[in-house]
PQR file of N, CA, C, O and H, with PARSE charges and radii, in Angstrom:
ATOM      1  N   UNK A   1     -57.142 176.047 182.659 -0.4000 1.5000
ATOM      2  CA  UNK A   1     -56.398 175.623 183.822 -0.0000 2.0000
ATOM      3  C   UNK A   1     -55.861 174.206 183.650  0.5500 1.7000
ATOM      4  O   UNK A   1     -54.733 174.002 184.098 -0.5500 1.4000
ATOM      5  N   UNK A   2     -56.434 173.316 183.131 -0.4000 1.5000
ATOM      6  CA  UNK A   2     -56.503 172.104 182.828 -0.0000 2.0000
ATOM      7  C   UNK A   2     -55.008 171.866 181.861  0.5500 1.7000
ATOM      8  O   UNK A   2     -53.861 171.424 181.931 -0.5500 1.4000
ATOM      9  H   UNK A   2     -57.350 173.482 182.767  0.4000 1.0000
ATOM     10  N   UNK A   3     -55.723 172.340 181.194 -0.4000 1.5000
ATOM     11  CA  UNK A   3     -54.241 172.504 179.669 -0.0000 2.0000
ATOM     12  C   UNK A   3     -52.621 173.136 180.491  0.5500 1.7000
ATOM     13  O   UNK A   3     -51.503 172.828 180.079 -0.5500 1.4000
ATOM     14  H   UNK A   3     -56.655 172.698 181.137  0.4000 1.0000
ATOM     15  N   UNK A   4     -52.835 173.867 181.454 -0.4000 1.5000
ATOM     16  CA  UNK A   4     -51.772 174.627 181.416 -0.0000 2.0000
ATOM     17  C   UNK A   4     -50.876 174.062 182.362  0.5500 1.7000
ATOM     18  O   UNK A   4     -49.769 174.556 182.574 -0.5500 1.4000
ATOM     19  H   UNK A   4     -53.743 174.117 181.790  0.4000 1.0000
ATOM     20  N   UNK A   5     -51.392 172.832 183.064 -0.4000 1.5000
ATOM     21  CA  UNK A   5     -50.461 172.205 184.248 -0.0000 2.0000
ATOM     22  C   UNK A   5     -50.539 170.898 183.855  0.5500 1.7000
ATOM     23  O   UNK A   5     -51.200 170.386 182.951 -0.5500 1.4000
ATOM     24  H   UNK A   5     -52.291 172.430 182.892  0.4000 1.0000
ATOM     25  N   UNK A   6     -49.554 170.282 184.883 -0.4000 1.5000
ATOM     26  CA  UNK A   6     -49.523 168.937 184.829 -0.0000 2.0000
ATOM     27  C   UNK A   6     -49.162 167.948 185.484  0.5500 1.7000
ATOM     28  O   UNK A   6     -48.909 166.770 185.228 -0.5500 1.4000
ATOM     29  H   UNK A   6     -49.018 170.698 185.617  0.4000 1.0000
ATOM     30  N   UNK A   7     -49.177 169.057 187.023 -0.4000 1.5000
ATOM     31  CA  UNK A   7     -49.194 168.717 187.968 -0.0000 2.0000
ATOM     32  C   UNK A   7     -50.578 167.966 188.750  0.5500 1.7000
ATOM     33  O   UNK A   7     -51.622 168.608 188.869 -0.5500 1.4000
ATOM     34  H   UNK A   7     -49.383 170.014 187.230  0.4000 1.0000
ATOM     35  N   UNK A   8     -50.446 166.441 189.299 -0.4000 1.5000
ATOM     36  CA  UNK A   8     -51.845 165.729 189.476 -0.0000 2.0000
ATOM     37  C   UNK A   8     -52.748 166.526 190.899  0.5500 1.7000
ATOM     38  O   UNK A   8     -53.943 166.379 191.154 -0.5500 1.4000
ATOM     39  H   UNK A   8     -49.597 165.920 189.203  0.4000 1.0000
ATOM     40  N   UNK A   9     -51.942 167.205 191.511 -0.4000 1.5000
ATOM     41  CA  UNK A   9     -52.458 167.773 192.753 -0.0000 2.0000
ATOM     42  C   UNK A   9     -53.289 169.094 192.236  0.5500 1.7000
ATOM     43  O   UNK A   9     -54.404 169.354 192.688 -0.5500 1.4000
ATOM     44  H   UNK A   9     -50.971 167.324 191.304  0.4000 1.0000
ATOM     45  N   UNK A  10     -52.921 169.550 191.678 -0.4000 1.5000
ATOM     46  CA  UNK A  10     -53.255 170.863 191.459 -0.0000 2.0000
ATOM     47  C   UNK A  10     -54.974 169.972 189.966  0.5500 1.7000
ATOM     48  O   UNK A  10     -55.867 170.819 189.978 -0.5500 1.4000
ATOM     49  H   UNK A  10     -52.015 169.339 191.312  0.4000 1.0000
ATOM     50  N   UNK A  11     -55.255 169.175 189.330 -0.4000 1.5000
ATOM     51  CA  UNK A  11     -56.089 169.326 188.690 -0.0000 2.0000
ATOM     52  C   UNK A  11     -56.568 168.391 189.647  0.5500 1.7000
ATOM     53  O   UNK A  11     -57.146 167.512 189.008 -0.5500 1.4000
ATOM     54  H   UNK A  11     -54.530 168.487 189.320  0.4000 1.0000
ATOM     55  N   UNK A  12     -56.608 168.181 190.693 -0.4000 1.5000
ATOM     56  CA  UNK A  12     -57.485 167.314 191.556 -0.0000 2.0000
ATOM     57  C   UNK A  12     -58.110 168.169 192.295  0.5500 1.7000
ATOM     58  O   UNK A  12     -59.267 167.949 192.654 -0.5500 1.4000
ATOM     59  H   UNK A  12     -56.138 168.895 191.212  0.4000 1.0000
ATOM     60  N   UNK A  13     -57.474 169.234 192.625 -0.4000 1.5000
ATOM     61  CA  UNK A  13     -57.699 170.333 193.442 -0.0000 2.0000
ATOM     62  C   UNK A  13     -58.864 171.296 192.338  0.5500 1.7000
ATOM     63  O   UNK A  13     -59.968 171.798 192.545 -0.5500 1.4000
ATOM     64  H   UNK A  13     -56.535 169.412 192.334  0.4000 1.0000
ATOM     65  N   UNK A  14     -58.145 171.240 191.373 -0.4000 1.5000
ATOM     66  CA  UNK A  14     -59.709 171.832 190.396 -0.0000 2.0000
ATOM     67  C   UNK A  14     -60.597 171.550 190.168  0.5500 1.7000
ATOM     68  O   UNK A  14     -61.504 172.345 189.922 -0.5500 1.4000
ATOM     69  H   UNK A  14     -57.247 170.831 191.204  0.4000 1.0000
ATOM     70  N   UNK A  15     -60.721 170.230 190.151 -0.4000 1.5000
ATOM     71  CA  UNK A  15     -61.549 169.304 189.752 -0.0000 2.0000
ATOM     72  C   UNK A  15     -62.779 169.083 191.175  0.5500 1.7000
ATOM     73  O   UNK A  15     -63.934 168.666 191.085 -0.5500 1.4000
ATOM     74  H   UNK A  15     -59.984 169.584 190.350  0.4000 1.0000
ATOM     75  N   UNK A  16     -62.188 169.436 192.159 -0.4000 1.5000
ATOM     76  CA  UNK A  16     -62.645 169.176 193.615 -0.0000 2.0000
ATOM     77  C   UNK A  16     -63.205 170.349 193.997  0.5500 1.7000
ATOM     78  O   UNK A  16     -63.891 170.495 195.009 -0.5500 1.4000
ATOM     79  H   UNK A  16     -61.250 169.776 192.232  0.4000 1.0000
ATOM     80  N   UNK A  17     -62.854 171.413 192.999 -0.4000 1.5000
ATOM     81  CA  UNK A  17     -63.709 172.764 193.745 -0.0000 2.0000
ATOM     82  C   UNK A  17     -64.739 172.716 192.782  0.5500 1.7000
ATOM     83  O   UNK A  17     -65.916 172.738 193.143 -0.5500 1.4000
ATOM     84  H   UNK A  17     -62.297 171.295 192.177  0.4000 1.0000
ATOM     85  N   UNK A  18     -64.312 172.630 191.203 -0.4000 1.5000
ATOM     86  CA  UNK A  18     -66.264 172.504 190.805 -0.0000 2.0000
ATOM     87  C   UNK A  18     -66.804 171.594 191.324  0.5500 1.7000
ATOM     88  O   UNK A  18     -67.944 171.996 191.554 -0.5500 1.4000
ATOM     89  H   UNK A  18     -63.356 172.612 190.910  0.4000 1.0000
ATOM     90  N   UNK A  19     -66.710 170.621 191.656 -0.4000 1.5000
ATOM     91  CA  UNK A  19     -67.515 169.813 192.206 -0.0000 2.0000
ATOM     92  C   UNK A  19     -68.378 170.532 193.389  0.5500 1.7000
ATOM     93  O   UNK A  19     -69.608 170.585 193.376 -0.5500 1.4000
ATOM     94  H   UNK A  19     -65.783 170.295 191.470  0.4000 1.0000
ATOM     95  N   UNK A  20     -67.620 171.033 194.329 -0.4000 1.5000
ATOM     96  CA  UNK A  20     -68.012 171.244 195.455 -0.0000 2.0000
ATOM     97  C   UNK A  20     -68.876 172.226 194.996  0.5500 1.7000
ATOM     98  O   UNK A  20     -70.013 172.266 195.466 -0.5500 1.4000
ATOM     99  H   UNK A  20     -66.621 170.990 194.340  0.4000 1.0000
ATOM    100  N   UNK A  21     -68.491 173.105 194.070 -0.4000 1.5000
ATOM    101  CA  UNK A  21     -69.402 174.811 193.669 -0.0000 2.0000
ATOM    102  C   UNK A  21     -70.649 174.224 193.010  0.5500 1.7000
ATOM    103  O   UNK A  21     -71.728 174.792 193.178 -0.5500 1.4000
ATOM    104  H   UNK A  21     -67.568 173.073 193.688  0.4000 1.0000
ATOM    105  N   UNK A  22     -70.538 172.877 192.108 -0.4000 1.5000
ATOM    106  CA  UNK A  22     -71.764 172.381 191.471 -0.0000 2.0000
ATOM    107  C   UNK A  22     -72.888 171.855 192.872  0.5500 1.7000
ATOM    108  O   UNK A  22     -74.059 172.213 193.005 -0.5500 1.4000
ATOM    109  H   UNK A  22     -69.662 172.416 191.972  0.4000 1.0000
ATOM    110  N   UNK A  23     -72.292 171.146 193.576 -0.4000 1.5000
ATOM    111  CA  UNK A  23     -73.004 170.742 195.005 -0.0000 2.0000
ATOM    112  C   UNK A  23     -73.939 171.559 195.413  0.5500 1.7000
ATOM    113  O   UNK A  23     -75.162 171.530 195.270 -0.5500 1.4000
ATOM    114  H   UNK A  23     -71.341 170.856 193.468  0.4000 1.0000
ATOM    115  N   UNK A  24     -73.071 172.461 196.058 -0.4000 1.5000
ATOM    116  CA  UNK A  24     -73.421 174.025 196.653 -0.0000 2.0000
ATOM    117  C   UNK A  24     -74.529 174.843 195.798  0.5500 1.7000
ATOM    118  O   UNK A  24     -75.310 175.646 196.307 -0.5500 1.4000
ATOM    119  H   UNK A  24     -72.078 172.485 196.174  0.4000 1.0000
ATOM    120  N   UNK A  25     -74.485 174.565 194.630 -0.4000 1.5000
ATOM    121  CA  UNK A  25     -75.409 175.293 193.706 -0.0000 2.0000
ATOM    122  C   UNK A  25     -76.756 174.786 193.722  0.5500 1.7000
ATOM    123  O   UNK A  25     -77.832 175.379 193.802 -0.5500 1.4000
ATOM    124  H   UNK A  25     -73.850 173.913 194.216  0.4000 1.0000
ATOM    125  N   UNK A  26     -76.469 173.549 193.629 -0.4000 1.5000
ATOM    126  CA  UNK A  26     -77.609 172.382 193.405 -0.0000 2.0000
ATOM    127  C   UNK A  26     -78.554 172.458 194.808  0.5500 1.7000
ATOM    128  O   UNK A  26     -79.756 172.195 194.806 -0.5500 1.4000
ATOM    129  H   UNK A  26     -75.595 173.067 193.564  0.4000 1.0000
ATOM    130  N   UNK A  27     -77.853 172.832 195.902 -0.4000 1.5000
ATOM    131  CA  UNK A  27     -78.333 172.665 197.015 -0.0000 2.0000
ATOM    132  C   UNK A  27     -78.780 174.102 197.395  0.5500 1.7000
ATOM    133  O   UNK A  27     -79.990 174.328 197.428 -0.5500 1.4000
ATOM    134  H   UNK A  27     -76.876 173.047 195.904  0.4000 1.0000
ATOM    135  N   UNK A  28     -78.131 174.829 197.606 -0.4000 1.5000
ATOM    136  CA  UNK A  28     -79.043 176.168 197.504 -0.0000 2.0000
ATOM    137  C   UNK A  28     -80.284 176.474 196.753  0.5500 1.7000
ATOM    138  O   UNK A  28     -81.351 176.783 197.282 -0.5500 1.4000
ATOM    139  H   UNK A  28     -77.148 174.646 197.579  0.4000 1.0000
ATOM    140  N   UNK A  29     -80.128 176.398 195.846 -0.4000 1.5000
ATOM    141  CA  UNK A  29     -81.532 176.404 194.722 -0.0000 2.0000
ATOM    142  C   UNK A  29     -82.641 175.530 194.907  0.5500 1.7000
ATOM    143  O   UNK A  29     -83.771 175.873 194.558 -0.5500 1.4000
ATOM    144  H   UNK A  29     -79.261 176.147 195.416  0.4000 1.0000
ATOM    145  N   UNK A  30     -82.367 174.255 195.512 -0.4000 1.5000
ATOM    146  CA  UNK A  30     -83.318 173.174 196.008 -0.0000 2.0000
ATOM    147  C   UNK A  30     -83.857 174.088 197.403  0.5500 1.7000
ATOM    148  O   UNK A  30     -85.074 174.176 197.572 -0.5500 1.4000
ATOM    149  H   UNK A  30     -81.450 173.977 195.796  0.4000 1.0000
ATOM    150  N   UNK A  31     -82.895 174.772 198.408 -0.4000 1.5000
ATOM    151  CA  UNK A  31     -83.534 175.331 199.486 -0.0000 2.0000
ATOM    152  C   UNK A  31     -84.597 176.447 199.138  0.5500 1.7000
ATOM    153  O   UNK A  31     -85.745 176.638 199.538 -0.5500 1.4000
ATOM    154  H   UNK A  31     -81.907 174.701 198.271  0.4000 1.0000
ATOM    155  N   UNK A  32     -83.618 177.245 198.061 -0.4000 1.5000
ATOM    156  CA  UNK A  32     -84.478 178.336 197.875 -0.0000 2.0000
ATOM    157  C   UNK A  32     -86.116 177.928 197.341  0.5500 1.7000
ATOM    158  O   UNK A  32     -87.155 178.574 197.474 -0.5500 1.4000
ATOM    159  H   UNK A  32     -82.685 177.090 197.736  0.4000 1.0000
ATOM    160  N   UNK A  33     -85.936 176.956 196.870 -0.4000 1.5000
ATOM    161  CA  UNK A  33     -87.318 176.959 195.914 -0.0000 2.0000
ATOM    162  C   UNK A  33     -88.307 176.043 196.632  0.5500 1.7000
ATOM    163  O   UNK A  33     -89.418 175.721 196.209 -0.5500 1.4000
ATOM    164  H   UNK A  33     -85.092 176.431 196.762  0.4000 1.0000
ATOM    165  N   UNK A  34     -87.596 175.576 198.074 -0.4000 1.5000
ATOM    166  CA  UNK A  34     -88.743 174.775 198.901 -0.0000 2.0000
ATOM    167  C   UNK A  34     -88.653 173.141 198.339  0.5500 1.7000
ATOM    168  O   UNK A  34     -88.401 172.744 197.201 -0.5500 1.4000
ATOM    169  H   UNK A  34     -86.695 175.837 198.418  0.4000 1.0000
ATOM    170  N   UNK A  35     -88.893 172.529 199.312 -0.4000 1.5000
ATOM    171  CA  UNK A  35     -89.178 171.334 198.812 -0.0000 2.0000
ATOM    172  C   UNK A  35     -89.715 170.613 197.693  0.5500 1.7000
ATOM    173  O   UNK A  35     -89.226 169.925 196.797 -0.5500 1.4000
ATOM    174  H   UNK A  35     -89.098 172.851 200.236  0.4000 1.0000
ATOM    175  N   UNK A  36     -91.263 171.106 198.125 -0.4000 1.5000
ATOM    176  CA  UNK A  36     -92.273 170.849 197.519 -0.0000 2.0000
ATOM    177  C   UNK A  36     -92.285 171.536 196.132  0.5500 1.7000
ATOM    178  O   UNK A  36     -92.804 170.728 195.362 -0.5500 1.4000
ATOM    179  H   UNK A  36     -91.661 171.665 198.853  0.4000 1.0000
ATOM    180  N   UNK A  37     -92.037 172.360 195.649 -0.4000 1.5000
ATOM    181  CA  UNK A  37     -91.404 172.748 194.522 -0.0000 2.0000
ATOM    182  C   UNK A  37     -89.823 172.113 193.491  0.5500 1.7000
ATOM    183  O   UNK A  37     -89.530 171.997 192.301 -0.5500 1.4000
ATOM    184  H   UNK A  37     -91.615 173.016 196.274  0.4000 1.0000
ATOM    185  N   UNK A  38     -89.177 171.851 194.820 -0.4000 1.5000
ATOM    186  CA  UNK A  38     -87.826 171.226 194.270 -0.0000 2.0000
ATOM    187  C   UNK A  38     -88.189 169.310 193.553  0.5500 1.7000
ATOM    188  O   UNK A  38     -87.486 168.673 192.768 -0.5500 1.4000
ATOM    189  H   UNK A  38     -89.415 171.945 195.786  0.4000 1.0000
ATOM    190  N   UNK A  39     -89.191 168.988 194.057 -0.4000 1.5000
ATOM    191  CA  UNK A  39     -89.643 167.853 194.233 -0.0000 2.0000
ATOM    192  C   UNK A  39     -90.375 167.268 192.785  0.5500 1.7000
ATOM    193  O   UNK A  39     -90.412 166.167 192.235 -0.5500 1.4000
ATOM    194  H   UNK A  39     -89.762 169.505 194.695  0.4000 1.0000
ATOM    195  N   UNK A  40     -91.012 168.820 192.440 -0.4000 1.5000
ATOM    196  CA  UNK A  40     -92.023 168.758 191.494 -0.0000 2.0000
ATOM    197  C   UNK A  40     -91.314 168.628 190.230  0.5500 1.7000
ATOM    198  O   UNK A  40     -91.333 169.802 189.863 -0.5500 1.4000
ATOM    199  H   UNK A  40     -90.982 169.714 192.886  0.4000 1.0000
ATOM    200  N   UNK A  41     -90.838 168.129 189.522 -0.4000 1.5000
ATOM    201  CA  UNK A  41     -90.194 168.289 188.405 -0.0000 2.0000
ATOM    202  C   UNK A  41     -90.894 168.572 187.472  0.5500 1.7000
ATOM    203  O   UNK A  41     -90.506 169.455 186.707 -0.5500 1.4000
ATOM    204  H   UNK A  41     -90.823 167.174 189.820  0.4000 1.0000
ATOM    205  N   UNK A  42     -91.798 168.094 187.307 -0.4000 1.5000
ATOM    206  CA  UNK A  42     -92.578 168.781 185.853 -0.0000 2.0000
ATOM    207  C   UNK A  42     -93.095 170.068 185.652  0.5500 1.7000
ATOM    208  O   UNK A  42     -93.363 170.697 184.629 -0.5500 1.4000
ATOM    209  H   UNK A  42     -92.113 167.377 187.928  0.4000 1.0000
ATOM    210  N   UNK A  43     -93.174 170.315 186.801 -0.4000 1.5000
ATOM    211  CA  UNK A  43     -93.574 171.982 186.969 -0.0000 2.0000
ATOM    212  C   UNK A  43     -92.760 172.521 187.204  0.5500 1.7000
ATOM    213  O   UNK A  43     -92.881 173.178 188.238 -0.5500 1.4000
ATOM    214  H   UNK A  43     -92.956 169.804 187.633  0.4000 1.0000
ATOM    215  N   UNK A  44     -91.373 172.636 186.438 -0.4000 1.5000
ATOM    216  CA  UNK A  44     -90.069 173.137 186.503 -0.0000 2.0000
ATOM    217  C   UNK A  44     -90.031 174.418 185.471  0.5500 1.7000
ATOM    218  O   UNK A  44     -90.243 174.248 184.271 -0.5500 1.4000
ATOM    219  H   UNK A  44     -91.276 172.103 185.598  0.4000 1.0000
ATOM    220  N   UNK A  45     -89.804 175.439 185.910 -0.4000 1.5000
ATOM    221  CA  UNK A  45     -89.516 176.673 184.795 -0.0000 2.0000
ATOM    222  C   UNK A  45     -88.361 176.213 184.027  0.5500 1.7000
ATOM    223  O   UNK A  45     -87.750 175.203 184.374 -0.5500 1.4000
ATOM    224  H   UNK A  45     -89.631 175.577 186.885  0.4000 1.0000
ATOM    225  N   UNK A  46     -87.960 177.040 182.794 -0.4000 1.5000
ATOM    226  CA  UNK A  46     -86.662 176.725 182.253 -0.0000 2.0000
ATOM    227  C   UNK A  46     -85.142 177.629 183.241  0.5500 1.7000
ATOM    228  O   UNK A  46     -83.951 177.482 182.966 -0.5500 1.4000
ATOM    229  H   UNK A  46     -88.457 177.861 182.512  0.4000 1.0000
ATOM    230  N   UNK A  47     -85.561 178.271 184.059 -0.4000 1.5000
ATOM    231  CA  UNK A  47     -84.532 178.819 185.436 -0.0000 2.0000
ATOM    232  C   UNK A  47     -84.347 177.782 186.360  0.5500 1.7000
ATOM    233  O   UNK A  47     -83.257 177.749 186.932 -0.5500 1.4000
ATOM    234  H   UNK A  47     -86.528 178.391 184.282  0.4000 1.0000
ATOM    235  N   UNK A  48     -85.432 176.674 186.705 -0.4000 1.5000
ATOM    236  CA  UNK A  48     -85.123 176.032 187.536 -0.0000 2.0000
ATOM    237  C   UNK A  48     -84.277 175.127 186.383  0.5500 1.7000
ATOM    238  O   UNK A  48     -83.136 174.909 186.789 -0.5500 1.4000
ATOM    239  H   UNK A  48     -86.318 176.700 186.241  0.4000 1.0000
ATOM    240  N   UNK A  49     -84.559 174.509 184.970 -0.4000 1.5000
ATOM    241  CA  UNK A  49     -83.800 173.528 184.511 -0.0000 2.0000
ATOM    242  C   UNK A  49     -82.643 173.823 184.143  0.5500 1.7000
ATOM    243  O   UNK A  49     -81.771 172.955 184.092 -0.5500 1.4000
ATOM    244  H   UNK A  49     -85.486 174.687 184.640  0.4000 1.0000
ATOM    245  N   UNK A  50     -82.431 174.970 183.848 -0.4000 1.5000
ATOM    246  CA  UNK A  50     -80.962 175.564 183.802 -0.0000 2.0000
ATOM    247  C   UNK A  50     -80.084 175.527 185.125  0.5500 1.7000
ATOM    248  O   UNK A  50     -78.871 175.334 185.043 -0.5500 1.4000
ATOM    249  H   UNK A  50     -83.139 175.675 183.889  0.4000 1.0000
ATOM    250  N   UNK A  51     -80.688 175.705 186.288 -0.4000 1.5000
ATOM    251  CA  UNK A  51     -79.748 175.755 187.423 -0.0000 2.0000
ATOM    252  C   UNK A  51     -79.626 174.164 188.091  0.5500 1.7000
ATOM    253  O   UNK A  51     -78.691 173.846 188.826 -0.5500 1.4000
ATOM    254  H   UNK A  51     -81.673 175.862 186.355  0.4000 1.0000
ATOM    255  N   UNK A  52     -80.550 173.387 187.767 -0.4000 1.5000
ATOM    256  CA  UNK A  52     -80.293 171.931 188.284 -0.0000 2.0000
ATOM    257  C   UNK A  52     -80.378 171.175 187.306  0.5500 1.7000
ATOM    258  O   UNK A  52     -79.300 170.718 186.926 -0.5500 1.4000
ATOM    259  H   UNK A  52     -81.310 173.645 187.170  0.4000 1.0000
ATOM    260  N   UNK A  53     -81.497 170.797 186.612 -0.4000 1.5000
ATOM    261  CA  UNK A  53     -81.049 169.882 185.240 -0.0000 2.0000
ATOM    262  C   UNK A  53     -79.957 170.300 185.171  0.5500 1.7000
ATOM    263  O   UNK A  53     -79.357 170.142 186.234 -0.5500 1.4000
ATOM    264  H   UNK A  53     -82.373 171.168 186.920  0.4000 1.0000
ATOM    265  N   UNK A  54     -79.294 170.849 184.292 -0.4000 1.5000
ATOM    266  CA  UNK A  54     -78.240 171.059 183.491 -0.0000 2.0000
ATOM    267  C   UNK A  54     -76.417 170.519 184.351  0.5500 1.7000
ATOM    268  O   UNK A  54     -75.365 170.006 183.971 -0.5500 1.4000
ATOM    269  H   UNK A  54     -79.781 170.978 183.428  0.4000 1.0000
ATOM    270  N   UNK A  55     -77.045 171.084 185.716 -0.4000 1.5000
ATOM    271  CA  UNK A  55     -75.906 171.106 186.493 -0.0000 2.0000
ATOM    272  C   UNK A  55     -75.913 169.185 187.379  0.5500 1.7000
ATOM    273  O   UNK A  55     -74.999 168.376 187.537 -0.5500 1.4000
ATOM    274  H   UNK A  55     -77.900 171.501 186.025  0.4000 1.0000
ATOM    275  N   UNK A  56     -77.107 169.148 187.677 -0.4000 1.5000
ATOM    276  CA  UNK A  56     -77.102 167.613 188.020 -0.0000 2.0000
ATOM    277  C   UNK A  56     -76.692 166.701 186.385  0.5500 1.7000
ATOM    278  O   UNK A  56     -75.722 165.944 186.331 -0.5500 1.4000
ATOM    279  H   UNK A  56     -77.850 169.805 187.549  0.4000 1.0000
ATOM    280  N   UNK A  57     -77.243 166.852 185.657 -0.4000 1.5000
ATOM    281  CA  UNK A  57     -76.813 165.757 183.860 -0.0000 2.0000
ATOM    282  C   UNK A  57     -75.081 166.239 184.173  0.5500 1.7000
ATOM    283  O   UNK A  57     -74.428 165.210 184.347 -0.5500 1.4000
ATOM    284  H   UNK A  57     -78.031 167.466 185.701  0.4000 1.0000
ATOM    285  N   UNK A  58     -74.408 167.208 184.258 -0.4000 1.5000
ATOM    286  CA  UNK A  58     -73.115 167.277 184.014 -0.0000 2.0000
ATOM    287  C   UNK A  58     -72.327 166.831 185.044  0.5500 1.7000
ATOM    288  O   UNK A  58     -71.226 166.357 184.765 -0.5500 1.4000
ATOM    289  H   UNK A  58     -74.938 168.043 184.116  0.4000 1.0000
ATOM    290  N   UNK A  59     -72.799 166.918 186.527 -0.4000 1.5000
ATOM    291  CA  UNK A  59     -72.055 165.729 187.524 -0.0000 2.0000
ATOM    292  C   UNK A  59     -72.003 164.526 187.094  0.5500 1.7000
ATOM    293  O   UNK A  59     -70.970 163.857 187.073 -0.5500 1.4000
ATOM    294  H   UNK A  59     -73.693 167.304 186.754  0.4000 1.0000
ATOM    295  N   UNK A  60     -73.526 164.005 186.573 -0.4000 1.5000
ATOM    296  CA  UNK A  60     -73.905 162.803 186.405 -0.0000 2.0000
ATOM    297  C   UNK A  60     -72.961 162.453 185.407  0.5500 1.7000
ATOM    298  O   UNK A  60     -72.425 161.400 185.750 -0.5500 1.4000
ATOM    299  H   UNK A  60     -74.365 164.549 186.590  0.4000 1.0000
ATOM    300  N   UNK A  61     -72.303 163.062 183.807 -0.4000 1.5000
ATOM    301  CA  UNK A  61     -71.768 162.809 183.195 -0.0000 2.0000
ATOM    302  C   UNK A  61     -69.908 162.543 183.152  0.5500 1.7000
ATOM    303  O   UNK A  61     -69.224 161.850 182.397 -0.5500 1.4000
ATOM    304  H   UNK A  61     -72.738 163.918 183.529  0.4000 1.0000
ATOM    305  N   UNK A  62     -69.538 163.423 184.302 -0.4000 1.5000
ATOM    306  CA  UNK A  62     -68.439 163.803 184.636 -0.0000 2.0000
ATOM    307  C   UNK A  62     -68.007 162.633 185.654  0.5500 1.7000
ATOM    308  O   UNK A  62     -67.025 161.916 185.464 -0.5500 1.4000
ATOM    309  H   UNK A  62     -70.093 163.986 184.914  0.4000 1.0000
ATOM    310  N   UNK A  63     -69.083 162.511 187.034 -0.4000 1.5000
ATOM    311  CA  UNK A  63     -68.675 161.255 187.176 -0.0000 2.0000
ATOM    312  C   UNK A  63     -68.420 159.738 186.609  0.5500 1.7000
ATOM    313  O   UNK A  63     -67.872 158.721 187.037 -0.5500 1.4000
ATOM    314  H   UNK A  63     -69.881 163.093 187.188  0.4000 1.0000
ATOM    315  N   UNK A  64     -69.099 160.124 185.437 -0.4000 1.5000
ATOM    316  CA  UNK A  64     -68.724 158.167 185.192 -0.0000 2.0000
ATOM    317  C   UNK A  64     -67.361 157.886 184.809  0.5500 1.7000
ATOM    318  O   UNK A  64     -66.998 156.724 184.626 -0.5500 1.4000
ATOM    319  H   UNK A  64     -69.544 160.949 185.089  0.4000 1.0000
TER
END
C-alpha cells in the first residue's frame, strides 16, 4: 500500500489504522487475560509474548 501511492493523506490514513488495530489488540488481550495476569510479565506464555511483546516493541519502534 505504501509503495503504491503517494498521496500524504492516504499513508497517514494507513498508518493511523494500524496503529489504532495495534492499540485495540494490545488492549483486548490485556482485558482478556485479567489484570493480574497482564501485569505479570514473567509468567508470560510465548501467546501472550507474541500478541503484546511483539506488538508493543513494534509501536515502540515505529514511533520514534
Amino acid at each position: 500500500m505504501l509503495y503504491t501511492t503517494t498521496e500524504v493523506k492516504v499513508v497517514r490514513n494507513y498508518v493511523f489504522a494500524l496503529w489504532l488495530a495495534d492499540i485495540s489488540h494490545v488492549g483486548i488481550t490485556a482485558w482478556v487475560m485479567g489484570y493480574d495476569q497482564f501485569i505479570d510479565v514473567a509468567h508470560w506464555n510465548s501467546m501472550a509474548w507474541g500478541n503484546i511483546g511483539v506488538t508493543v516493541s513494534y509501536l515502540v519502534m515505529v514511533s520514534r
